[in-house]
Each structure stands twice: as structure tokens, then as C-alpha cells.
VEXDREN-2710 file (C-alpha; in Angstrom, 1 decimal):
% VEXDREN-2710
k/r/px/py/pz
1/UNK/-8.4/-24.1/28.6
2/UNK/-8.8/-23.0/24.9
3/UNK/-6.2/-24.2/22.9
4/UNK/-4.1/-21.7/20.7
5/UNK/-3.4/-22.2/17.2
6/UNK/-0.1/-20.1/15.9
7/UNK/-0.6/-19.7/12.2
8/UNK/1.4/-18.1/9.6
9/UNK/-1.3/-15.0/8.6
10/UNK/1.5/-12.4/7.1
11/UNK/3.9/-14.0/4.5
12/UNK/7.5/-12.0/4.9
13/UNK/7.2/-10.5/1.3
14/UNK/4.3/-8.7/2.3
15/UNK/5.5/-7.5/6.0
16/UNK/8.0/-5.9/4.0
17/UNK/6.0/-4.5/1.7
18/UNK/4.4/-3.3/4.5
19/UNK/6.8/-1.5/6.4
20/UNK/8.6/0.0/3.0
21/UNK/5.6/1.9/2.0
22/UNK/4.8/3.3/5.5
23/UNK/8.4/4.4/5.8
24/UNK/7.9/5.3/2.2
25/UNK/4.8/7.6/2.9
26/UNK/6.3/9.4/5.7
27/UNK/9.7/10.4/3.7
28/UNK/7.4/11.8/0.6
29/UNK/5.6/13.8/3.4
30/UNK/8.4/15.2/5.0
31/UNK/9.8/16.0/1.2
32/UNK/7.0/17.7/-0.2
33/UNK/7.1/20.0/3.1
34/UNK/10.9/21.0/2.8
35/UNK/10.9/21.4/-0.3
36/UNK/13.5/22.5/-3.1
37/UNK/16.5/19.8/-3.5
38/UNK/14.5/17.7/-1.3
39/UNK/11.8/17.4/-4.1
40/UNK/14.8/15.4/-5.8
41/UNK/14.3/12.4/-3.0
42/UNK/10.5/13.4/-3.5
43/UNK/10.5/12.0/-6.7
44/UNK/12.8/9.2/-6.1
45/UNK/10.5/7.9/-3.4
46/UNK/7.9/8.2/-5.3
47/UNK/9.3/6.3/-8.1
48/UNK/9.1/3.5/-5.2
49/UNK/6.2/3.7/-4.0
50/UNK/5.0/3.1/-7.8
51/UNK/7.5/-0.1/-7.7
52/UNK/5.9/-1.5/-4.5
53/UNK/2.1/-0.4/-5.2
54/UNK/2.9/-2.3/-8.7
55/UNK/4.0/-5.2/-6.7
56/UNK/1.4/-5.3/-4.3
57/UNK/-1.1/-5.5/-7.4
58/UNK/0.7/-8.6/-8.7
59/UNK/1.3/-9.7/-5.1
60/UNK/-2.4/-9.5/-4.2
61/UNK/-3.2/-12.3/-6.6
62/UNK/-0.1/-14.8/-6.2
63/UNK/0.8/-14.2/-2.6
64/UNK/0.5/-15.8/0.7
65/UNK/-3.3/-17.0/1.1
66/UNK/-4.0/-13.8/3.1
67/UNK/-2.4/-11.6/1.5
68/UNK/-4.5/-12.6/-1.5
69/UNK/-7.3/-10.2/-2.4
70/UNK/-9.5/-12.8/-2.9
71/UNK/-9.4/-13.6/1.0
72/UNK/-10.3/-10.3/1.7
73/UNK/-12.7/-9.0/-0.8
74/UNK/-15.9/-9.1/1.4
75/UNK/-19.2/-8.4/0.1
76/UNK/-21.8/-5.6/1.2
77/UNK/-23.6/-8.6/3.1
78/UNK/-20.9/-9.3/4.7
79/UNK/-19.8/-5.9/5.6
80/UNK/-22.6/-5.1/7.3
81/UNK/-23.1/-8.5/9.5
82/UNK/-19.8/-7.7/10.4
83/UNK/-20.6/-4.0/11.8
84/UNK/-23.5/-5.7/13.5
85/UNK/-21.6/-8.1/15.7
86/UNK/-22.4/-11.0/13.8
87/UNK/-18.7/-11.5/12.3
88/UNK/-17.7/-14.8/10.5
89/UNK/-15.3/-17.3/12.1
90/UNK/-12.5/-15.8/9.0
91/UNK/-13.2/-12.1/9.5
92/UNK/-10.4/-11.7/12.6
93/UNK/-7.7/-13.8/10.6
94/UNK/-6.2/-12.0/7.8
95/UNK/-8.3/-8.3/7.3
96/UNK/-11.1/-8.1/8.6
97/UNK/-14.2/-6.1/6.6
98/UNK/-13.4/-3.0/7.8
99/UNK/-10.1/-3.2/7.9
100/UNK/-10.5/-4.4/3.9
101/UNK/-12.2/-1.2/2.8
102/UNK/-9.2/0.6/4.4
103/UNK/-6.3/-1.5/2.6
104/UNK/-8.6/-1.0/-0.8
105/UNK/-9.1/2.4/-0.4
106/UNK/-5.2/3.2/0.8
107/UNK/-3.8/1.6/-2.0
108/UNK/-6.5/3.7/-4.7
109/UNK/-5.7/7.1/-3.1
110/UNK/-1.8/6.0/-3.5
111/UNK/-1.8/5.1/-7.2
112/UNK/-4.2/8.3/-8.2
113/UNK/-1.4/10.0/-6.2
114/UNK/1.3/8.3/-7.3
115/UNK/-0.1/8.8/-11.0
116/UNK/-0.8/12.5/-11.0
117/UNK/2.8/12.8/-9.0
118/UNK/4.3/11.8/-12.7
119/UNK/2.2/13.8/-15.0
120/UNK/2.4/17.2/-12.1
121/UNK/4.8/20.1/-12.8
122/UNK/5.5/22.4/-10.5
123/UNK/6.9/24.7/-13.4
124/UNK/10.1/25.6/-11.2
125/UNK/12.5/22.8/-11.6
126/UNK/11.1/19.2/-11.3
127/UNK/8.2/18.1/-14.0
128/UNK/7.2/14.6/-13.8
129/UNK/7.9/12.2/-16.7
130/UNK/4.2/11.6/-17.8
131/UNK/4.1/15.6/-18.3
132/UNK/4.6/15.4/-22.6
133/UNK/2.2/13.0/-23.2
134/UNK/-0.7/15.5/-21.7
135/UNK/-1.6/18.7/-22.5
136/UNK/-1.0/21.3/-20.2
137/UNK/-4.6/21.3/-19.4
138/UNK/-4.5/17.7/-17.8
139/UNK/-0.7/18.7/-16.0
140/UNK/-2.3/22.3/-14.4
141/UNK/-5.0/19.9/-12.9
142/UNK/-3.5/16.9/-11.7
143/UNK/-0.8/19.3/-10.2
144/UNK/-3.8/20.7/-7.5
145/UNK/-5.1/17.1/-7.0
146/UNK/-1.1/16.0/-6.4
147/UNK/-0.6/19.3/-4.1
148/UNK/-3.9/19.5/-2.5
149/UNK/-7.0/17.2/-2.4
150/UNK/-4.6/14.0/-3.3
151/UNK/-2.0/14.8/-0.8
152/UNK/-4.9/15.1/2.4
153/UNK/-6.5/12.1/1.3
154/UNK/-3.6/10.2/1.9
155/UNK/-3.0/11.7/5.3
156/UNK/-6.4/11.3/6.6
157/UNK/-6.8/7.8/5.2
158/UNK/-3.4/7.0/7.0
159/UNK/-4.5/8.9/10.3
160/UNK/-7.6/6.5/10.0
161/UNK/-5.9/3.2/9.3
162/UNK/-3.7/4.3/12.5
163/UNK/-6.6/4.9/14.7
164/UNK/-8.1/1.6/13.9
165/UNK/-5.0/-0.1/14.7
166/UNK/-5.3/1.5/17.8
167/UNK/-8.9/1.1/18.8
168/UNK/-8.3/-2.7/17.8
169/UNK/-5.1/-2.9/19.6
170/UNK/-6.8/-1.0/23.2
171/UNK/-10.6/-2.0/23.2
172/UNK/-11.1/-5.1/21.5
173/UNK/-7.6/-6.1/22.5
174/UNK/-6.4/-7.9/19.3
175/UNK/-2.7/-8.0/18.5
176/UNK/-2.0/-6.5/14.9
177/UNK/1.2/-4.9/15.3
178/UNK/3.7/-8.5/16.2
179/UNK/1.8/-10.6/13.3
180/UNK/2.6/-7.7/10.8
181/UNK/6.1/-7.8/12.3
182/UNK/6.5/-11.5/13.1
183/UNK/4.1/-13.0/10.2
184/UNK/2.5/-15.4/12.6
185/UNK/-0.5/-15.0/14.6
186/UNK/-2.5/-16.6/17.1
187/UNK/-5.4/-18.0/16.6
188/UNK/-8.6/-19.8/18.9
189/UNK/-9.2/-22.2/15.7
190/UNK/-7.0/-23.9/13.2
191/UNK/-6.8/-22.1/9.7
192/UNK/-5.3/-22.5/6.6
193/UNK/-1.8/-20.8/6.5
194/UNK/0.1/-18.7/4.1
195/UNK/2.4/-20.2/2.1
196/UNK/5.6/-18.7/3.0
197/UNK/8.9/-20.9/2.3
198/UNK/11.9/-20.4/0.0
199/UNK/10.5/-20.8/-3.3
200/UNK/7.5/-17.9/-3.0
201/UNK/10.3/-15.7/-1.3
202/UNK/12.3/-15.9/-4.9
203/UNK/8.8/-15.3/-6.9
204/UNK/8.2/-12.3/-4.7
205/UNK/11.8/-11.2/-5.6
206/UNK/11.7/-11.8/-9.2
207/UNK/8.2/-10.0/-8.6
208/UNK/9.6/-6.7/-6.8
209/UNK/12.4/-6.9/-9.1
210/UNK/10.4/-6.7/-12.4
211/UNK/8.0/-4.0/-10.6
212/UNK/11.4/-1.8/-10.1
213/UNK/12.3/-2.6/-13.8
214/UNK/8.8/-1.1/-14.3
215/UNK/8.9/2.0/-12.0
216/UNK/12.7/2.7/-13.5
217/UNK/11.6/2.9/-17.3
218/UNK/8.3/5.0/-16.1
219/UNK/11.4/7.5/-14.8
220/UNK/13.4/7.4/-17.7
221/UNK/11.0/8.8/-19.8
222/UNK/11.2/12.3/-18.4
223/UNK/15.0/11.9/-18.8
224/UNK/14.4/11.0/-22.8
225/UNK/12.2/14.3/-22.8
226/UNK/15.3/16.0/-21.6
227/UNK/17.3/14.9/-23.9
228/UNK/15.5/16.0/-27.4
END
């Protein structure tokens, strides 16, 4: 019999990033489809999904080994030997290539949305605090990205990201969900685990904390605006 190897893959600051900006997503979608005093929680949510996109940034290059861009930052090369069926013994750890290009590209489509959220107006009632540092120019057209190209590039890359899971999860019958949930995963070979005790539990804290402080003053400059 092949011996298993359970590993810690998913360190828990980054399950829960995880989770929080899924949840996140689908609130800001159901929002922007109501509508009027639900724009309020709109722009609340977005607020933090800036805090945990900001942490994810920082958390990319001090967390857990695998959650670490550098362990899944894949070349072209690599990419392609991977499409062909020659994978390497690391590509079915953390991310694999493919599923790489779709973390990279999620998180770009969510900060261009995120970042055109703050400077859009939807000259009704709710503005967003980036807005009087731009002319009205750069507002009228990062409103249509926010409202229309932005806004079904998030849902399609999230519709794609779920049908991988799935196609991963049926045909090549690989758990993703339980290691995303759980941290650990189990593995044919022995591999280096993420670090994930006490002490880079209260870094990812101080982290999330400071990325909040961050997403909070961003908000509080529309509020200044107000007040002149």
C-alpha cells in the first residue's frame, strides 16, 4: 500500500481569508442588484474586501509556505508541461498552474474593481471617497468599468474558479474543498508544511488589523469631503 502523508497545505489565516471574501463577493453582488439603502452595505463590503485583498498582498509574501506567492508563481514552461500531462511532483500540493493563473487573475479583477468602486459615483446618493481627487472624466469612466465590464469579470472569473473546483473535485477526483476548510491535506509524498502555530496566527492578526486600519482611513476620506 502507498503510504499517506497528511500535511499542513492551508495555514488558518488564509482559509479565512478565503471564506470571508467569497462570502464577501456574494453580499456585494446581491447589493449592487437591490439596490438603494442596500448600496450602504455595498460600500461597507467593499471597504472589506479592500482590507482583506490588502492583506492577502502582504500575506502572499510572509504566509504559510503555500500560501506564499513564491510557491505558486509558475513559469510559462511550466504552465504548459503541466497542460500536457507532464506535471511536477509540487504542482498538486498547494495551487496548481492552472489553478495559479486563476488566484492571480481573481485577485487583479478584484482590486481594479475594488479601486474603481472608490473613485465611481453613481450621482444619486453614494460617491466613493476617491471621487475629488479625479476629474469627472476619470469618475464617468471608472463608473461603467465598476457597473459593467468590471462587475462581469468578476462573475465569470468566479463561475470559472467554481467549475474547476468542480471538474477537479468529479474527474480527476482530488479533494480541494476539506484542505481549504480543514488546512491539512493528504498527500502520496512527504512535503514541506506550512507554518501554521500561534505566533504567525498573531502576525496575521496584527496584519489584518493594520490592512483594516488601511481600508478605514481610505473610507474616511469621502467623509472629510463631506465635511468642507
Amino acid at each position: 500500500m502507498t503510504q499517506q502523508h497528511t500535511t499542513r497545505i492551508w495555514d488558518l489565516p488564509t482559509r479565512i481569508f478565503h471564506w470571508a471574501l467569497a462570502a464577501s463577493i456574494v453580499a456585494l453582488v446581491v447589493t449592487a442588484k437591490v439596490g438603494g439603502n442596500a448600496m450602504e452595505w455595498h460600500f461597507r463590503l467593499g471597504y472589506g474586501v479592500l482590507a482583506l485583498l490588502v492583506f492577502r498582498i502582504v500575506w502572499g509574501l510572509i504566509g504559510g509556505r503555500w500560501s506564499r506567492f513564491a510557491s505558486f508563481l509558475y513559469s510559462p514552461v511550466r504552465v504548459l508541461r503541466y497542460l500536457r500531462g507532464s506535471a511536477h511532483a509540487e504542482d498538486s500540493i498547494g495551487h496548481s498552474p492552472l489553478g495559479a493563473l486563476s488566484v492571480f487573475a481573481l485577485l487583479a479583477v478584484l482590486m481594479a474593481q475594488v479601486g474603481t468602486g472608490l473613485l465611481s459615483d453613481d450621482e444619486i446618493a453614494f460617491a466613493g471617497p476617491l471621487t475629488r481627487f479625479v476629474s469627472n472624466a476619470v469618475v464617468g469612466q471608472a463608473t461603467g468599468y465598476h457597473k459593467e465590464i468590471g462587475q462581469y469579470m468578476v462573475l465569470g472569473l468566479v463561475a470559472l474558479h467554481l467549475l474547476a473546483i468542480a471538474f477537479y473535485v468529479l474527474v480527476r477526483r482530488q479533494r480541494l474543498v476539506r484542505p481549504m476548510l480543514q488546512g491539512d491535506k493528504v498527500l502520496p509524498a512527504p512535503a514541506a508544511p506550512s507554518r501554521d502555530d500561534l505566533a504567525s496566527r498573531a502576525v496575521a492578526l496584527v496584519v489584518l488589523a493594520l490592512s483594516a486600519a488601511l481600508a478605514w482611513w481610505v473610507s474616511s476620506l469621502g467623509t472629510a469631503a463631506a465635511g468642507f
